[in-house]
ZAMARGU-4260 file (C-alpha; in steps of 0.2 Angstrom, whole numbers, plus 5000, padded with zeros to 4 digits):
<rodrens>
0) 5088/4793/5015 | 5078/4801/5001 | 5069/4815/5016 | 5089/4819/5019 | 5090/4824/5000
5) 5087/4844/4998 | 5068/4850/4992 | 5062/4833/4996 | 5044/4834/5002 | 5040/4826/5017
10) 5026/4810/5022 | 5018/4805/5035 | 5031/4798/5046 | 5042/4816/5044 | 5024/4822/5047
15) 5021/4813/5065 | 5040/4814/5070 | 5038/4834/5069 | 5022/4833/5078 | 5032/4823/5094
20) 5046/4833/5093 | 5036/4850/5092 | 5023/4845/5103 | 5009/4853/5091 | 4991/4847/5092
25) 4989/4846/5071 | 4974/4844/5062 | 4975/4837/5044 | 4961/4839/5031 | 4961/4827/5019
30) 4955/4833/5003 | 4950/4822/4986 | 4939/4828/4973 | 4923/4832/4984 | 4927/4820/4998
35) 4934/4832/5014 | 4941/4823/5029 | 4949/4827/5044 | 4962/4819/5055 | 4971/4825/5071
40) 4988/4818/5074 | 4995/4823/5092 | 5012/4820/5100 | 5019/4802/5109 | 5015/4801/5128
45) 5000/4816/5127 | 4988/4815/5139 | 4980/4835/5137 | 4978/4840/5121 | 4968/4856/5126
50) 4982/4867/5131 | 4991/4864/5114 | 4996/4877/5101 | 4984/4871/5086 | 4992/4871/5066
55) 4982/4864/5054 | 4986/4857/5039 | 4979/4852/5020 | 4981/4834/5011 | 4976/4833/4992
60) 4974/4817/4987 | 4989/4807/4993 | 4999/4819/4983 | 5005/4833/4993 | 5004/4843/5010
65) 5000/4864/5011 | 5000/4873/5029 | 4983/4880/5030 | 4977/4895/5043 | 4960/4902/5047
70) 4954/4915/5040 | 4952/4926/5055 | 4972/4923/5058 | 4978/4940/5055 | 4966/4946/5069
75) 4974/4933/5081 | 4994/4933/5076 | 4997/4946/5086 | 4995/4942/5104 | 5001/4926/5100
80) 5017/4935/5094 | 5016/4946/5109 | 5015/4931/5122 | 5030/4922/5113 | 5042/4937/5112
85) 5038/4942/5132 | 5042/4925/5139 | 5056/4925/5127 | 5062/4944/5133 | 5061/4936/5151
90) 5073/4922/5148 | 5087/4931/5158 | 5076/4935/5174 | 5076/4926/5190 | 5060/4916/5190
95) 5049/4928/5204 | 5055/4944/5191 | 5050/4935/5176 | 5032/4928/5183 | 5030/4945/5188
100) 5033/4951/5172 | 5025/4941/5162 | 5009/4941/5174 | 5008/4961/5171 | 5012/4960/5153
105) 4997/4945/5151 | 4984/4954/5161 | 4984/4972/5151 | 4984/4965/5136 | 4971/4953/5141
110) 4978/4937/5134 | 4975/4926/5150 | 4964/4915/5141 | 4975/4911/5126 | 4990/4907/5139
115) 4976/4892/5149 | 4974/4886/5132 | 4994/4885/5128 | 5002/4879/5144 | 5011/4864/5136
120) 5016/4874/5122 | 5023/4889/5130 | 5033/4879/5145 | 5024/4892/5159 | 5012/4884/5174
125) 4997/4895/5179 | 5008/4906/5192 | 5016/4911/5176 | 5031/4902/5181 | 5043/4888/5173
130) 5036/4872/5178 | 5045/4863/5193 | 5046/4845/5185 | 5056/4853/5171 | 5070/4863/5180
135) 5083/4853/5170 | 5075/4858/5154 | 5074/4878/5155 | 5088/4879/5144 | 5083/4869/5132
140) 5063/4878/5133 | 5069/4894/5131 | 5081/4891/5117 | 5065/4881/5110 | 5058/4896/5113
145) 5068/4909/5104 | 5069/4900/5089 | 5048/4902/5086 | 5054/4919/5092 | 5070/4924/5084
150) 5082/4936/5093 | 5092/4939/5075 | 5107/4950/5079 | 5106/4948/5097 | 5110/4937/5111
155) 5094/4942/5119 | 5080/4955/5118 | 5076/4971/5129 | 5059/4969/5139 | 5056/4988/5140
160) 5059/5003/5127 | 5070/5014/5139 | 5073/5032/5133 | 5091/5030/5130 | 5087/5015/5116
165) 5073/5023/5110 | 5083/5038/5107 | 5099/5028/5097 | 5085/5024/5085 | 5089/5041/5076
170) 5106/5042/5080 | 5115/5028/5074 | 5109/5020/5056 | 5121/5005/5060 | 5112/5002/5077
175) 5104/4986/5081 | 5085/4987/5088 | 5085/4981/5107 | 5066/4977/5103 | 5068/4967/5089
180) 5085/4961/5086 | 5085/4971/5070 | 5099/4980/5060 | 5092/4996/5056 | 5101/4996/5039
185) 5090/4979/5037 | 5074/4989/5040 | 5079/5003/5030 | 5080/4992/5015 | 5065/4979/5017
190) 5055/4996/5018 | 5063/5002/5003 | 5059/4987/4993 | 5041/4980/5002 | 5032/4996/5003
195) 5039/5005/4986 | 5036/5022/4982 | 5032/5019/4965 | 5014/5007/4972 | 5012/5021/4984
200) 4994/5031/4980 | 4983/5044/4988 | 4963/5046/4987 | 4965/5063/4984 | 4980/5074/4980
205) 4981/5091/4989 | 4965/5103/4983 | 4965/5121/4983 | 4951/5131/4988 | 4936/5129/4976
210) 4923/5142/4971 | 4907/5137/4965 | 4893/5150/4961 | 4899/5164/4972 | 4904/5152/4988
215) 4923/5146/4993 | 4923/5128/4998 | 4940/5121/5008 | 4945/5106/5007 | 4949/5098/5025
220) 4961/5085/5031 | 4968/5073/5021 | 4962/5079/5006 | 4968/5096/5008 | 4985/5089/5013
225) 4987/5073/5002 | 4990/5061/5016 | 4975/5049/5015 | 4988/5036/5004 | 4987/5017/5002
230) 4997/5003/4994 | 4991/5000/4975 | 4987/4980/4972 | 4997/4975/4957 | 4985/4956/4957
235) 4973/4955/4945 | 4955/4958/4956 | 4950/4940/4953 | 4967/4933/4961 | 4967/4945/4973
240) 4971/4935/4990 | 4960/4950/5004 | 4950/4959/5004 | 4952/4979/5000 | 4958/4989/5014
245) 4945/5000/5021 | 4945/5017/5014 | 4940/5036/5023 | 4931/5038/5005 | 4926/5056/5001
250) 4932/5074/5005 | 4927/5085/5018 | 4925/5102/5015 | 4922/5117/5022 | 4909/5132/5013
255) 4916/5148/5019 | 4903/5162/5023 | 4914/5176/5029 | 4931/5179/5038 | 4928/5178/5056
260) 4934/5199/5057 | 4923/5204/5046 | 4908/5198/5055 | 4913/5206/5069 | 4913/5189/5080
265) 4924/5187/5096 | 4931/5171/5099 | 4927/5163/5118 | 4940/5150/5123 | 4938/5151/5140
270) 4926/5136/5143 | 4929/5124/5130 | 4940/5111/5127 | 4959/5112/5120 | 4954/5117/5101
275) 4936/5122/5102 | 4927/5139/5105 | 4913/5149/5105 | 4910/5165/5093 | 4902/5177/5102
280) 4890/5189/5093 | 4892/5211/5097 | 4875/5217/5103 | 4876/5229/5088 | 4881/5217/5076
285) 4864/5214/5061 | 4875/5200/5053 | 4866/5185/5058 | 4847/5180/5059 | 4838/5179/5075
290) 4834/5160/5074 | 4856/5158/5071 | 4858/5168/5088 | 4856/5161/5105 | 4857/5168/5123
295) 4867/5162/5137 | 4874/5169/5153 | 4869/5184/5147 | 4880/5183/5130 | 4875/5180/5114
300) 4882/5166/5103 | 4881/5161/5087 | 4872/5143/5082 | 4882/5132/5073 | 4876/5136/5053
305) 4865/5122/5045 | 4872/5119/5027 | 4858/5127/5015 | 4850/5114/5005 | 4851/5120/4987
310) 4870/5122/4990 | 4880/5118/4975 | 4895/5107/4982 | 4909/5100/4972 | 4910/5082/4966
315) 4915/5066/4979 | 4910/5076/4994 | 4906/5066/5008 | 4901/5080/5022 | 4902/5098/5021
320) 4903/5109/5035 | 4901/5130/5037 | 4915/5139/5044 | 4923/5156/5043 | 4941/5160/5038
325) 4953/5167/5052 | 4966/5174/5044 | 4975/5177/5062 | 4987/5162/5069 | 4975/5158/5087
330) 4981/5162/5105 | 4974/5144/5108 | 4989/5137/5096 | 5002/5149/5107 | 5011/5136/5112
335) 5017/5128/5095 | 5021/5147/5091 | 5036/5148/5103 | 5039/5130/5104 | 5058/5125/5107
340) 5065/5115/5089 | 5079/5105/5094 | 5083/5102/5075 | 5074/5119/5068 | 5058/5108/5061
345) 5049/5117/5053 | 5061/5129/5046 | 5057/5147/5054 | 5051/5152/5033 | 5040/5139/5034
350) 5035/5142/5053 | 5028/5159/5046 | 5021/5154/5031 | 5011/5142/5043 | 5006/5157/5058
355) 5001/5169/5041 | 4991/5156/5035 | 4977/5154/5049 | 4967/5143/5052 | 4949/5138/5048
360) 4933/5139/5062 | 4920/5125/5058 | 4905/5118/5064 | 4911/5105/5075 | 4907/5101/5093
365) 4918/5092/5106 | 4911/5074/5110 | 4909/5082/5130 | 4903/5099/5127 | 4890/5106/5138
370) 4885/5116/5121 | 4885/5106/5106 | 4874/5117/5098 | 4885/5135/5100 | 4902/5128/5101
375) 4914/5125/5085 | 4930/5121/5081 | 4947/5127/5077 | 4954/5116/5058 | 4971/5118/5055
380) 4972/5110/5038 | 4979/5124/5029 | 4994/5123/5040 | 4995/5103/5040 | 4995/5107/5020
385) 5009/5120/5019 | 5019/5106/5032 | 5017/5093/5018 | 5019/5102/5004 | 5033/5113/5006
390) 5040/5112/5026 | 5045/5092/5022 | 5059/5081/5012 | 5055/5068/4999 | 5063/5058/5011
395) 5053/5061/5026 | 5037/5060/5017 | 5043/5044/5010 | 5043/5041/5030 | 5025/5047/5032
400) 5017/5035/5019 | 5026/5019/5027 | 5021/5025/5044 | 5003/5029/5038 | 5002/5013/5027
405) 5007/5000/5041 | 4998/5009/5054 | 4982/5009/5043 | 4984/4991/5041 | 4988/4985/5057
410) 4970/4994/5065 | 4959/4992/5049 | 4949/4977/5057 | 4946/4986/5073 | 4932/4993/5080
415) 4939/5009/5081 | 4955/5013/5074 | 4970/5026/5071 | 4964/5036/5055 | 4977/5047/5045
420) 4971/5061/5057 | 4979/5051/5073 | 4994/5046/5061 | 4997/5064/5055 | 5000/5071/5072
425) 5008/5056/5077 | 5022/5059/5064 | 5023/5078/5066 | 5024/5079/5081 | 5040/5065/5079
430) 5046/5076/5066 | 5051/5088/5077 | 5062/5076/5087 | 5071/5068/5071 | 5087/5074/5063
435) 5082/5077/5045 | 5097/5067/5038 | 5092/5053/5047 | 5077/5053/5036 | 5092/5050/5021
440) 5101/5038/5029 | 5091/5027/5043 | 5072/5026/5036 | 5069/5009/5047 | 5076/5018/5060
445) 5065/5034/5060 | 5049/5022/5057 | 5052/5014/5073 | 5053/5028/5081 | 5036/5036/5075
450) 5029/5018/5080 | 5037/5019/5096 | 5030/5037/5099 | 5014/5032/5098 | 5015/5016/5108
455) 5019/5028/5123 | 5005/5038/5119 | 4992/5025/5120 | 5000/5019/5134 | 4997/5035/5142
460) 4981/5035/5135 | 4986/5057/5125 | 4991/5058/5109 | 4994/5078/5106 | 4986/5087/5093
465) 5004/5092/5083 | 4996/5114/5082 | 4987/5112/5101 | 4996/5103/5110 | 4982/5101/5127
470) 4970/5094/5114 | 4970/5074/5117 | 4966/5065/5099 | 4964/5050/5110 | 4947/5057/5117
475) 4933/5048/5116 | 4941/5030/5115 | 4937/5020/5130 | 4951/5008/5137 | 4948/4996/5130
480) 4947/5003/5111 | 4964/5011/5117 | 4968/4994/5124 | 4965/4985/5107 | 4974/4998/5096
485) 4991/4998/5108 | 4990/4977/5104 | 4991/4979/5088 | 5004/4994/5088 | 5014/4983/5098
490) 5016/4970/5089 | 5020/4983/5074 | 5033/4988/5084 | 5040/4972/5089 | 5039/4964/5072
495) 5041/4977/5060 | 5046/4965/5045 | 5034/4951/5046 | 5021/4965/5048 | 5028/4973/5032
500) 5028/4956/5021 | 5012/4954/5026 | 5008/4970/5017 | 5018/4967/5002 | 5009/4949/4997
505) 4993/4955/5001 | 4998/4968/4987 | 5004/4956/4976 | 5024/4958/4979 | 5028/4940/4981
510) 5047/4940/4984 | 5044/4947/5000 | 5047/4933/5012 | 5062/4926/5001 | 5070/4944/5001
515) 5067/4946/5021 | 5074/4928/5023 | 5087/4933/5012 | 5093/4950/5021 | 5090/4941/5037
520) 5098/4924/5036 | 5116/4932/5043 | 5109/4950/5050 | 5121/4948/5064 | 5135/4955/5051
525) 5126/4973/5050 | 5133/4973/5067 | 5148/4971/5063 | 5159/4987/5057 | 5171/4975/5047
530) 5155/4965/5040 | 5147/4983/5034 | 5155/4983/5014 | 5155/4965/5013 | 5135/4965/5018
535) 5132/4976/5005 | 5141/4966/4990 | 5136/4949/4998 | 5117/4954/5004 | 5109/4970/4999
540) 5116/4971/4981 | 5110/4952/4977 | 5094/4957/4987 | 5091/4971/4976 | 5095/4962/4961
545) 5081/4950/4963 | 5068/4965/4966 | 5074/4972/4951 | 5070/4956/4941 | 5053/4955/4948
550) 5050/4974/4946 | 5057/4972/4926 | 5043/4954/4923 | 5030/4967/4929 | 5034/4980/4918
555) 5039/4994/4931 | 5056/4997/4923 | 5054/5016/4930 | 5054/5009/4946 | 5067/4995/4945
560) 5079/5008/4937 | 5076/5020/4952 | 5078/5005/4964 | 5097/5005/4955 | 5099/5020/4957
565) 5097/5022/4973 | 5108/5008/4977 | 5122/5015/4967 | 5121/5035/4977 | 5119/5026/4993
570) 5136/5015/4993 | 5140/5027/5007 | 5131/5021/5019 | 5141/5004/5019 | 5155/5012/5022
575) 5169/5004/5035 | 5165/5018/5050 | 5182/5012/5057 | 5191/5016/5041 | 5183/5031/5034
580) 5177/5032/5015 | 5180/5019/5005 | 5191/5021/4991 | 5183/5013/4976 | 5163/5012/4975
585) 5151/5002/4962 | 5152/5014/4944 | 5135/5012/4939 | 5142/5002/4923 | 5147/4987/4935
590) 5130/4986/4944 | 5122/4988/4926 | 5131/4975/4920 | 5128/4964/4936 | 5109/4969/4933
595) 5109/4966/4914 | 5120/4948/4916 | 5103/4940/4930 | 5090/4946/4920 | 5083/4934/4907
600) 5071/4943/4897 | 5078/4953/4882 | 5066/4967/4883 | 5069/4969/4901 | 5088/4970/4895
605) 5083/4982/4883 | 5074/4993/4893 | 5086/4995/4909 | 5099/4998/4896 | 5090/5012/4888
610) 5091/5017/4904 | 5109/5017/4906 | 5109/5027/4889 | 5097/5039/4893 | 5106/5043/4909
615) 5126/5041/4907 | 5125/5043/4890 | 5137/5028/4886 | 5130/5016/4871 | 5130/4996/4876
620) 5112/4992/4868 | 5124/4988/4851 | 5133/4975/4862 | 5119/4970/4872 | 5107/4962/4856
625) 5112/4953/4843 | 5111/4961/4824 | 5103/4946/4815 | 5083/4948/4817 | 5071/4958/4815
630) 5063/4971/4828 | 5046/4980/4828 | 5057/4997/4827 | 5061/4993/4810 | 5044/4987/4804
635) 5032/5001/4811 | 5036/5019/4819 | 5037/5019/4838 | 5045/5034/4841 | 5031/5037/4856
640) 5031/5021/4862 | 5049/5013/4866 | 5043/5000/4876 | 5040/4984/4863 | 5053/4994/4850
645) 5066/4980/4852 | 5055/4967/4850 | 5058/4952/4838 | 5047/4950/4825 | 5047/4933/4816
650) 5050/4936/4796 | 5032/4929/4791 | 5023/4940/4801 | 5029/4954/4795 | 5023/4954/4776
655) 5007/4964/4780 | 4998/4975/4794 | 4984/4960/4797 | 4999/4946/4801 | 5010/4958/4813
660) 4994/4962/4822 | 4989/4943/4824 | 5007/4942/4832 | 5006/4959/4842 | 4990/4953/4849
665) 4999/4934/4855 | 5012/4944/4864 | 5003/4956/4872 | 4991/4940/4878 | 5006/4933/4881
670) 5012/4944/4894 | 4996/4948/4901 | 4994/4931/4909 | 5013/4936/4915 | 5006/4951/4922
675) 5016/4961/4913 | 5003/4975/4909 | 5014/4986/4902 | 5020/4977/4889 | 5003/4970/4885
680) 4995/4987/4883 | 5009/4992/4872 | 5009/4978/4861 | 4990/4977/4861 | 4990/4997/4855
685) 5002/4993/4842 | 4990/4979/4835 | 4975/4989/4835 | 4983/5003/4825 | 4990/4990/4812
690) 4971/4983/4811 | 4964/5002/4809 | 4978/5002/4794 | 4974/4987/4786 | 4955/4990/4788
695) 4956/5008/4779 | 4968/5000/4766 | 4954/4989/4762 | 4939/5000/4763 | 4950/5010/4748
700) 4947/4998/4736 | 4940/5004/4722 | 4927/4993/4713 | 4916/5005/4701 | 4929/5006/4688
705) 4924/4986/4685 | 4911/4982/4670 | 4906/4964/4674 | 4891/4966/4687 | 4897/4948/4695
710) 4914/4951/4695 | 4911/4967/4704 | 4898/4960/4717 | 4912/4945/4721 | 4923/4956/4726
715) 4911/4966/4736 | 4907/4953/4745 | 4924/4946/4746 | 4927/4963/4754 | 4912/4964/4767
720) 4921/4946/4772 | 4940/4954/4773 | 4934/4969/4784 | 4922/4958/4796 | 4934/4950/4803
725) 4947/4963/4803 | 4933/4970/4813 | 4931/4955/4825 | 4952/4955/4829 | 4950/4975/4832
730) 4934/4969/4844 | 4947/4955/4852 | 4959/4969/4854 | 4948/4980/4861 | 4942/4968/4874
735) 4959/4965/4878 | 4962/4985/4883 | 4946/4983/4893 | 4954/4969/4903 | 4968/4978/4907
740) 4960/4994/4912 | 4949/4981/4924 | 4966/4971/4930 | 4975/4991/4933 | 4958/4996/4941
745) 4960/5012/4931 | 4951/5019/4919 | 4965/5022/4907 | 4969/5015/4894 | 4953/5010/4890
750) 4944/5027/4890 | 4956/5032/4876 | 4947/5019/4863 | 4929/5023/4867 | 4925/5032/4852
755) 4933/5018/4842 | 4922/5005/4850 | 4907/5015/4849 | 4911/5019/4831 | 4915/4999/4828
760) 4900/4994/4835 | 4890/5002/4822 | 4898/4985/4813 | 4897/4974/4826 | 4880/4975/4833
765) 4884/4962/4844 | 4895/4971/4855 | 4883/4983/4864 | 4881/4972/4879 | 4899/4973/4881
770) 4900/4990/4877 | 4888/4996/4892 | 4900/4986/4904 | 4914/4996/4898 | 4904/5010/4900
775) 4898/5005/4920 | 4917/5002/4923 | 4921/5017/4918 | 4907/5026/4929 | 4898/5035/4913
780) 4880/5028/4918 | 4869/5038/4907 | 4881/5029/4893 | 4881/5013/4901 | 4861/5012/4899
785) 4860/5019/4883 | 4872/5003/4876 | 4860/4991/4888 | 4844/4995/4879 | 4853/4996/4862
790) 4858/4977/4868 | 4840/4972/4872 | 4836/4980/4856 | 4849/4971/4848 | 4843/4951/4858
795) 4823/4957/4849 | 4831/4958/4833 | 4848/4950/4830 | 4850/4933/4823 | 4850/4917/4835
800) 4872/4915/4832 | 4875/4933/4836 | 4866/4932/4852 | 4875/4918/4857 | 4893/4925/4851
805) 4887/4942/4861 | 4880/4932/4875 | 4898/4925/4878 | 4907/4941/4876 | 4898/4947/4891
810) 4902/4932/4902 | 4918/4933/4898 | 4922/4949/4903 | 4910/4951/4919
</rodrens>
């Protein structure tokens, strides 16, 4: 009876009934104090345990169970996904067209080893078939089966992407995935919240050419066009739950000697690949040196140009290549010239902007040619950049980064992987194919499609090149690299949302599975026209509400407001199709008012309603707080920092600068363990500058005008006490700001208040140790070693109690 009661947890004999009615080999470890055991329960009436699916399981101390996974899970869950959602798919075939299917699905994606270990599990014999002896259970199997492998809004699941569904995916926002079972409008807005704009970062921002003593460097890829993005973590480092996604650090650039005209050169497509060329040198031409030049079939090249050695590059390079500048669009890029737009993308303004552009010529080979050593490239980052930068919407690049994000995670383990140049022409050349307003109104639906473009091309093995269209990005894989990438695609495409909440936790947005579970508990009413309002009041607007309140505990309350905001203008979407617009819409009051009445922190109140005021110019922060109280606005001047302005300040602390910093420096601890950083680095600013106050107040007392020689040297030293440990707070303070820079991994706020600290530390001797590590963290080396032998210094001369104080501060912050 009490296991029937709601958020009971479950013992042993729950534990063993699940196991028999599952039919899950489980393995229990069995943890107290330092004592680890492990026990294997398996299912009444088992007489192979081999061929069973495996969970595992953790026990503290008679107190209460966890689910555990390995470590390597994430490289796994995705043929296991694959398998369960095939022999779901083929629930509707006759038994020789499913066995069939199933065979040729198994034996690509080589997973005929996980199905021997999982026969009982999955209900299939070895001929890929429905065993005999339980014909009378199909039913019951493949409805066991579909719920491990949900079908959502559908009764059942297409087995193949045909063109015509493939097609409805940027056609229709209200459509439901044939693949998934997926509402598009529940895609569009898990991909809104999970993978939000405002976490969204890029290594490098676009970069203009460069000149450094007399030569031009371009910049080359992603860091010319600003696509190499990732998700920012918003854990702390030390509760960070992965390991950092692998990063294409550095730029690439190009130093450009001439433009390819003015050295007279000819460019020679005629027997390299798609995108490569040779530069042919004139006979008259005294341009080049003779050990540069080299003869062949009675032509003579030009060698591909070493970088000189004494060559001033700029900072963060990782290579650098030479290259000329062709101002001329190439004959080899024709094609994409004249190519048929359906939806005129690129815009024919921008079309020209790109063909007046040019390209670049470097020093690259193709992996085959015949003639590394004479035979170079044609880049076409400038154009790439003009496409990013001007030919596309917020909206679509919005598009771009999702894409780019989940595809970047989905291959980062592997061997070899799609990099942002494979994703890049992947979504351009998609682009081209998607009506721009389905960018506005059907984002999951345009991301499918992207991922669904490039599954076909790994399938047939060619991903175009977006500017050269017979140039295969796909060269150089071998099957099976090709093989392993189109897994993990595939199971991106059938399961975008699990895939996306995988992302948002391992970035610290933990209200990602309950908002999926959330939007998709009762998806099957996006399909419904008469359900398409009701969804949106019942659903989405509660759904965002909660996002909201954990954007607002974090501080993003720029971010959360947006989120509102976007909610509000997009109404539009829910509309009833059958019955035109509706007639009366959320007014931005209501949904702040809903907003304002779930969120239980007053400065998050406070902020969103600022908000409100700053934007409809209508005044509720009067009747939002209560008059009686104190606020910080009224005790110190915040006109620069409105964040902690309403906050309450208790009536004792506020009867000098030492007892409101003691305070501000509580709440802004306070809120760091909350996470809240901005609200901690606000609060912990306000503090410092109360102790800079209350230390200057003090260093202005005036003592010389006092006769008695005791008296006077009393107060001095009552002083020199006073101001130490003002000094030690302000240190506290400081130390604080360089925790947060540490948490935010940036180098702000904390390079702000290094002349402080260095001036502080003339004081506090103490703090050099610590002061090196600030200066380490914020990559000023030469600084960073200057503070560590000033620290050994200071450990040959201090006394025995501040070694030990500064021996402490350095273990507490490393």
């Amino acid at each position: 009876m009490r296991i029937e009661s709601p958020s009971e947890w479950c013992d042993h004999i729950v534990l063993k009934a699940a196991v028999d009615a599952l039919a899950l080999r489980t393995i229990v470890f069995n943890v107290y104090g330092n004592d680890v055991r492990r026990t294997e329960i398996l299912p009444a009436n088992c007489r192979n345990s081999s061929d069973m699916m495996i969970i595992y399981l953790g026990h503290l101390g008679e107190f209460h169970y966890l689910s555990l996974r390995p470590k390597t899970w994430d490289k796994d869950w995705q043929k296991k996904a694959l398998l369960l959602r095939y022999i779901v798919c083929a629930k509707e075939m006759d038994s020789d067209s499913r066995a069939d299917f199933l065979k040729s699905r198994i034996n690509s994606l080589g997973l005929e080893e996980l199905v021997e270990h999982n026969i009982s599990f999955l209900q299939i014999d070895s001929n890929y078939k429905t065993p005999l002896k339980d014909k009378d259970n199909i039913n019951a199997n493949l409805k066991d089966g579909c719920s491990k492998c949900p079908t959502y809004a559908l009764p059942f699941l297409q087995t193949e992407e045909c063109e015509d569904s493939r097609q409805l995916l940027i056609e229709d926002p209200f459509y439901v995935d044939k693949r998934t079972g997926l509402p598009l409008l529940c895609l569009s807005f898990l991909a809104k919240h999970l993978i939000p704009s405002h976490l969204i970062r890029a290594e490098y921002w676009y970069r203009s050419d460069t000149e450094i003593n007399g030569t031009v460097f371009q910049y080359l890829g992603s860091s010319s066009s600003g696509t190499n993005v990732f998700l920012k973590d918003i854990m702390p480092k030390h509760f960070a739950r992965t390991e950092p996604e692998i990063s294409e650090s550095g730029a690439t650039v190009v130093a450009l000697t001439s433009d390819i005209f003015q050295s007279s050169l000819i460019q020679d497509i005629e027997t390299t690949y798609p995108g490569y060329l040779r530069l042919k040198v004139p006979s008259s031409s005294t341009n080049f040196l003779p050990k540069n030049l080299h003869r062949s079939e009675g032509y003579t090249y030009l060698k591909k140009l070493i970088v000189p050695e004494d060559l001033t590059m700029p900072r963060y390079i990782k290579k650098c290549l030479m290259g000329f500048k062709c101002k001329e669009f190439p004959y080899v890029a024709e094609e994409w010239k004249h190519r048929q737009r359906k939806f005129q993308w690129p815009s024919n303004k921008i079309s020209k902007l790109v063909q007046n552009a040019g390209c670049t010529i470097i020093a690259k080979h193709h992996p085959s040619s015949s003639q590394p050593g004479i035979e170079w490239k044609y880049d076409f980052s400038l154009a790439e950049a003009i496409l990013f930068l001007r030919g596309i919407s917020p909206y679509q690049l919005q598009g771009f980064y999702v894409v780019k994000i989940l595809l970047a995670h989905c291959t980062r383990r592997l061997n070899c992987r799609l990099k942002t140049k494979h994703i890049r022409s992947g979504f351009l050349n998609s682009c081209e194919l998607i009506p721009s307003d389905m960018w506005i109104t059907n984002l999951g639906g345009c991301i499918l499609y992207i991922v669904s473009y490039i599954t076909k091309c790994l399938q047939e093995k060619n991903l175009p090149n977006y500017f050269v269209s017979k140039r295969n990005m796909l060269f150089g894989f071998s099957d099976e690299d090709i093989n392993a990438i189109y897994i993990q695609v595939e199971a991106l495409r059938l399961f975008p949302h699990q895939t996306i909440v995988h992302i948002a936790e391992m970035h610290g947005l933990r209200y990602a599975a309950n908002l999926t579970a959330l939007i998709l508990q009762d998806c099957k009413r996006f399909s419904l026209n008469l359900e398409i309002w009701s969804t949106y009041e019942d659903i989405l607007l509660p759904g965002t509400i909660k996002t909201v309140k954990f954007l607002t505990r974090r501080g993003f309350y720029d971010d959360a407001w947006n989120l509102l905001c976007y909610m509000h203008a997009n109404q539009f979407l829910y509309k009833n199709p059958l019955f035109g617009t509706r007639s009366s819409y959320y007014s931005p009051s209501e949904i702040c008012c809903n907003v304002l009445g779930n969120l239980k922190q007053e400065i998050s109140k406070v902020m969103i309603a600022m908000y409100y005021e700053r934007n409809f110019g209508q005044q509720i922060l009067d009747l939002l707080l209560k008059s009686d109280g104190i606020f910080l606005k009224d005790v110190l001047p915040l006109e620069n920092d409105p964040n902690i302005a309403w906050l309450r300040v208790p009536e004792a602390k506020i009867e000098n600068y030492e007892l409101l910093a003691e305070f501000l420096y509580e709440y802004g601890n306070k809120e760091l363990k909350r996470l809240n950083l901005k609200l901690a680095e606000s609060a912990v600013s306000e503090a410092i500058q109360c102790l800079e106050r209350a230390v200057k107040s003090k260093q202005e007392l005036d003592v010389f005008q006092i006769e008695d020689e005791m008296l006077k040297l009393d107060i001095k030293s009552q002083k020199e006490d006073i101001l130490r440990k003002l000094r030690e707070k302000l240190k506290d303070c400081y130390l604080q700001i360089f925790l947060i820079s540490k948490i935010h991994r940036s180098y702000d706020p904390l390079e702000n208040y290094m002349h402080a600290i260095e001036e502080l530390c003339k004081d506090l001797p103490e703090m050099t140790g610590v002061v090196s590590e600030m200066y380490t963290f914020l990559r000023i080396p030469a600084k960073g070693k200057e503070y560590a032998d000033l620290f050994d210094v200071f450990l040959e001369t201090g006394d025995s109690f501040s070694k030990e104080i500064s021996s402490r501060l350095c273990d507490q912050i490393l």
